[in-house]
C-alpha positions in Angstrom: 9.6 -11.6 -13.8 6.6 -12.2 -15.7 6.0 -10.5 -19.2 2.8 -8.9 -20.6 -0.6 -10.8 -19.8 -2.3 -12.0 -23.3 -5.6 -11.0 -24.3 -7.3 -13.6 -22.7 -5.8 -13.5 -19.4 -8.2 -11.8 -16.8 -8.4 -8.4 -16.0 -6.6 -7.0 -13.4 -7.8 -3.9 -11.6 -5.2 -2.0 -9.2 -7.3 -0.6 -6.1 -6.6 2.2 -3.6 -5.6 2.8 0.3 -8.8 0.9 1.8 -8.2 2.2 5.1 -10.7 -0.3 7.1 -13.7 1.5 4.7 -15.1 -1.9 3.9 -18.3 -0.6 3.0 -16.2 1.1 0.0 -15.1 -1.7 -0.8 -18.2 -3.8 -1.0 -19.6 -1.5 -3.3 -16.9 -1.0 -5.8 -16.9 -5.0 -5.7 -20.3 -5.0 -6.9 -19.7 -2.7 -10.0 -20.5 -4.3 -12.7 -17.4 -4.1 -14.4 -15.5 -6.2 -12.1 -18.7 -8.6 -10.7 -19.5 -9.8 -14.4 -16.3 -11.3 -14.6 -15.4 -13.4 -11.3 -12.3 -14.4 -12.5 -10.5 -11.0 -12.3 -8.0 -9.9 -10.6 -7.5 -7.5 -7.7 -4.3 -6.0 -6.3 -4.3 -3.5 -3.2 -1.7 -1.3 -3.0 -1.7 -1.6 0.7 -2.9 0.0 3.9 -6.2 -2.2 3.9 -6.6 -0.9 7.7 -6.7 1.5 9.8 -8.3 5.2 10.1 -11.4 3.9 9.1 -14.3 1.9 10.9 -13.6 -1.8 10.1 -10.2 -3.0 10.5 -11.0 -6.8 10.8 -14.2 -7.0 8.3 -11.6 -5.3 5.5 -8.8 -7.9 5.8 -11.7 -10.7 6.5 -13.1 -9.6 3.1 -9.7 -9.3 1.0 -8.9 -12.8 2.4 -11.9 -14.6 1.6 -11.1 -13.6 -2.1 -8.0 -16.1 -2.1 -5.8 -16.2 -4.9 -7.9 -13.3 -6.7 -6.3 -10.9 -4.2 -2.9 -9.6 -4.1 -2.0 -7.0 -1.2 1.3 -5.4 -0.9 1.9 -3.9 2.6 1.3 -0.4 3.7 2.6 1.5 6.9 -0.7 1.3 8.7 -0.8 -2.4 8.0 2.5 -2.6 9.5 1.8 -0.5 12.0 -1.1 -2.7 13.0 1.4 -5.1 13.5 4.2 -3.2 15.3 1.3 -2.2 17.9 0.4 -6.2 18.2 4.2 -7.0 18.8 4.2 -4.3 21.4 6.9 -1.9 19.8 4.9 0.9 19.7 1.4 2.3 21.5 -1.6 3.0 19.6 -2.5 6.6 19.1 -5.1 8.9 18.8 -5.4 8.3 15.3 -5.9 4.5 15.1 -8.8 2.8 15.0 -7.9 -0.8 15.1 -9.7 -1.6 18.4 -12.2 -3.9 16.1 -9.0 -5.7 15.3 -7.6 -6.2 18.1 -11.2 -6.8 20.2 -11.3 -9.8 17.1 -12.0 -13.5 17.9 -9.8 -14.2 14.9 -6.7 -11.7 15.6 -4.1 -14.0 15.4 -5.0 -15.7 12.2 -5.8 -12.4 10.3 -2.2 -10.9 11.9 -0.6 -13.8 10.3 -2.1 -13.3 7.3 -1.4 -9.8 6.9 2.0 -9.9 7.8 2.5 -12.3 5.4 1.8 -9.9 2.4 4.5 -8.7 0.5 6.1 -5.1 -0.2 6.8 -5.7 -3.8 4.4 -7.6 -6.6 5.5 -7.5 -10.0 3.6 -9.3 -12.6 1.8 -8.3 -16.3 4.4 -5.8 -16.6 3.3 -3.6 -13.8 5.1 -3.2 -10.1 2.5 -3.1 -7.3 3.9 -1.3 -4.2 2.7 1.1 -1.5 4.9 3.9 -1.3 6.6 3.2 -4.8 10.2 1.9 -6.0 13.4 3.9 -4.5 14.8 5.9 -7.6 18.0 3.8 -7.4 16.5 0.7 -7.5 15.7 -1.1 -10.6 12.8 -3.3 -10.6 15.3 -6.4 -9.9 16.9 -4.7 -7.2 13.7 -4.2 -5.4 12.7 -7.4 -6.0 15.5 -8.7 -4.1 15.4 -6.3 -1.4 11.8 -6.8 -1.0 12.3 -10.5 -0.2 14.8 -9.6 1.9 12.9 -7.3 4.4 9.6 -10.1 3.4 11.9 -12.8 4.9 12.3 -10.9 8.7 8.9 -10.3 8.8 7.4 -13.8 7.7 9.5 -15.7 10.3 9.0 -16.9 13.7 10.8 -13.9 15.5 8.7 -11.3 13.5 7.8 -9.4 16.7 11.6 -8.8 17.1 12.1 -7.6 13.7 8.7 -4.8 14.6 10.8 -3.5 17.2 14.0 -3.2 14.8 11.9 -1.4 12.5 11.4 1.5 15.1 14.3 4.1 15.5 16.4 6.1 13.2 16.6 5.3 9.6 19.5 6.5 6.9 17.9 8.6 4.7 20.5 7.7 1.8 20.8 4.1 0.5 24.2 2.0 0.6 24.2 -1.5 -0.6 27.0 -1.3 2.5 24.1 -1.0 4.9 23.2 -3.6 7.5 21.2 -5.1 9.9 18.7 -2.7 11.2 19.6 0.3 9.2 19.5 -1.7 6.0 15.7 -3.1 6.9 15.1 0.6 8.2 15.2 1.9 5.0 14.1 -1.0 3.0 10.6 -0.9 4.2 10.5 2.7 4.6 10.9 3.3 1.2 8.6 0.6 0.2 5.7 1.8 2.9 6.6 5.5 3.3 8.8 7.3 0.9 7.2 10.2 -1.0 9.5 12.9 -1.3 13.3 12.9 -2.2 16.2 15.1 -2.6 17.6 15.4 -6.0 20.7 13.0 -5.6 17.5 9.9 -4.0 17.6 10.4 -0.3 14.2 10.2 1.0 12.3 13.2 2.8 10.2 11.2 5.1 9.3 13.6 7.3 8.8 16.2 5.2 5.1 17.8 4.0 4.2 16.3 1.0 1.0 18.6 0.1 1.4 19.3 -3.4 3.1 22.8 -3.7 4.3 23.1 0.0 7.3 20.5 -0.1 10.5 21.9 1.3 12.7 23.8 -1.3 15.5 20.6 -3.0 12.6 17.7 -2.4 10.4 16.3 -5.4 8.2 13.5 -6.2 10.3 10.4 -5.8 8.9 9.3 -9.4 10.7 12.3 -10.8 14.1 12.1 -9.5 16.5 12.5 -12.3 17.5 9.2 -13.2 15.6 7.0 -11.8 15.8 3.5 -12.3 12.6 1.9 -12.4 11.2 3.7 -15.4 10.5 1.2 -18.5 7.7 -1.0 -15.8 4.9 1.0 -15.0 4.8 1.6 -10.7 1.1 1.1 -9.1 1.3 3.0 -5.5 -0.9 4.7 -3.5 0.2 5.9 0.5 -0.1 10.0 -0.9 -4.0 11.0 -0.3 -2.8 14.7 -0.9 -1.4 13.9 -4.3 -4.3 11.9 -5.3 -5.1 10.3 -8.1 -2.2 10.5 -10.6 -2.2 7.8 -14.2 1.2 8.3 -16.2 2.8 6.1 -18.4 5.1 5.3 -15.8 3.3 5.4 -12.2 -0.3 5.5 -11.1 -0.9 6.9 -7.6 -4.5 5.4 -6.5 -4.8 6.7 -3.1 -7.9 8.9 -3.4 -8.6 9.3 0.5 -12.0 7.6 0.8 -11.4 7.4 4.7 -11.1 11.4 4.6 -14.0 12.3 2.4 -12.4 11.3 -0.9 -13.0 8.4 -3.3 -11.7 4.4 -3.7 -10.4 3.9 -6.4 -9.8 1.6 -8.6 -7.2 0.8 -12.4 -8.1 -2.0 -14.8 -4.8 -2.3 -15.6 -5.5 -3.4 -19.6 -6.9 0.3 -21.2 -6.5 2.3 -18.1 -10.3 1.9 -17.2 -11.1 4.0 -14.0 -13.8 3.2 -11.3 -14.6 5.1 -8.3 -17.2 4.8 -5.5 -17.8 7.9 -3.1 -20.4 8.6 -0.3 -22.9 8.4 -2.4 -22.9 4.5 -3.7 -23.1 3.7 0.1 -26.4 3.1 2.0 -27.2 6.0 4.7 -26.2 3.9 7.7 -22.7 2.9 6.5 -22.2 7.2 5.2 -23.4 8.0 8.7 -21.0 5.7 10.4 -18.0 6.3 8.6 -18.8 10.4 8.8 -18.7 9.9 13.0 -16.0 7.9 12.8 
């Protein structure tokens, strides 16, 4: 695992739930602060698509950027590909018909599912629903490249329709085969709330101050592991924007009226771009979508 970038390397900035807004995203690429210096990073904590009006132009723009781009999957973006494999029908809800309509599905498929759950570098963990509280960063690690494994392989459609049925809501390094991936990528894509003793909530509301009664914040479970590496996440629009010592939640719902947001890791630097940094066209088109 890498240790802390030196004071030369180039910035890093951590950015929200993009949600298919690539209009958002153009113009928080053309702040100043990360266009003056085009050898910065950029890491998305996942769920580039869906919800919002440009599935395919998002992941053709994060793609382009090459190595300056590192995006850890989100449950839309694997539900994108769990609908593609044909283990589940789209719903109301999704919007991924520009995908799926796209000359170029296949290739930007295989590049999405090719993202990992888990980036950890410059002392900072990058995941999209956060770290399970009894999972040190190693442990994650490992498991992550576990459930990365299944889904990067040739039978990957078969390992969609694993994903789909009950999930333990406890983890056991005992568990196998489906349960074991189950939970894996659920807590990597969709945990938010857990029960005091680590087993994850994942149906339950999450609104801040309507949780069931025994759930909390996985990030403050009592003992949790993960705690000296600081864990970037997003997935939790109704938590919003959160920047502790030891998690930053970036998901600041610019597909529901919010903001996209966006963490130079170095001093904490925040950017944001709403509404109003796009031109009237692309507003109007993402307030109809």
């Amino acid at each position: 695992m890498d240790q802390q970038p030196s004071p030369s390397a180039p910035s890093i900035w951590a950015i929200g739930d993009v949600h298919g807004c690539v209009d958002f995203l153009d113009a928080l690429l053309t702040r100043p602060e990360i266009a003056d210096e085009p050898e910065c990073r950029l890491w998305f904590v996942g769920d580039l698509i869906n919800r919002g009006p440009a599935s395919a132009e998002t992941l053709r723009r994060v793609r382009a950027l090459g190595e300056r781009a590192t995006v850890v999957l989100g449950n839309h973006d694997l539900r994108a590909l769990a609908i593609a494999a044909g283990s589940v029908r789209p719903g109301r809800r999704d919007t991924l018909d520009d995908l799926f309509n796209a000359p170029d599905v296949g290739e930007l498929l295989d590049w999405l599912r090719k993202r990992p759950l888990m980036h950890f570098q410059a002392g900072h963990v990058l995941a999209h629903a956060g770290i399970h509280p009894q999972w040190d960063a190693a442990t994650a690690q490992s498991l992550a490249e576990e459930a990365e494994h299944a889904l990067r392989g040739e039978h990957w459609r078969e390992t969609m329709h694993a994903l789909h049925g009950g999930s333990p809501r406890a983890w056991s390094p005992k568990l196998r085969d489906e349960q074991r991936l189950r939970f894996i990528v659920g807590a990597f894509t969709r945990m938010r709330l857990c029960s005091r003793d680590g087993a994850m909530a994942l149906g339950a509301r999450s609104t801040p101050g309507q949780w069931p009664q025994g759930t909390l914040p996985w990030f403050d479970v009592p003992e949790r592991r993960c705690t000296n590496t600081p864990i970037l996440f997003g997935h939790w629009a109704t938590l919003g924007l959160l920047v502790r010592r030891d998690v930053c939640c970036l998901d600041t719902g610019c597909v529901t009226g919010g903001v996209l947001t966006a963490l130079r890791l170095g001093d904490r630097k925040l950017l944001q771009v709403g509404l109003d940094a796009l031109p009237a066209s692309a507003a109007d088109a993402l307030a109809q979508a």
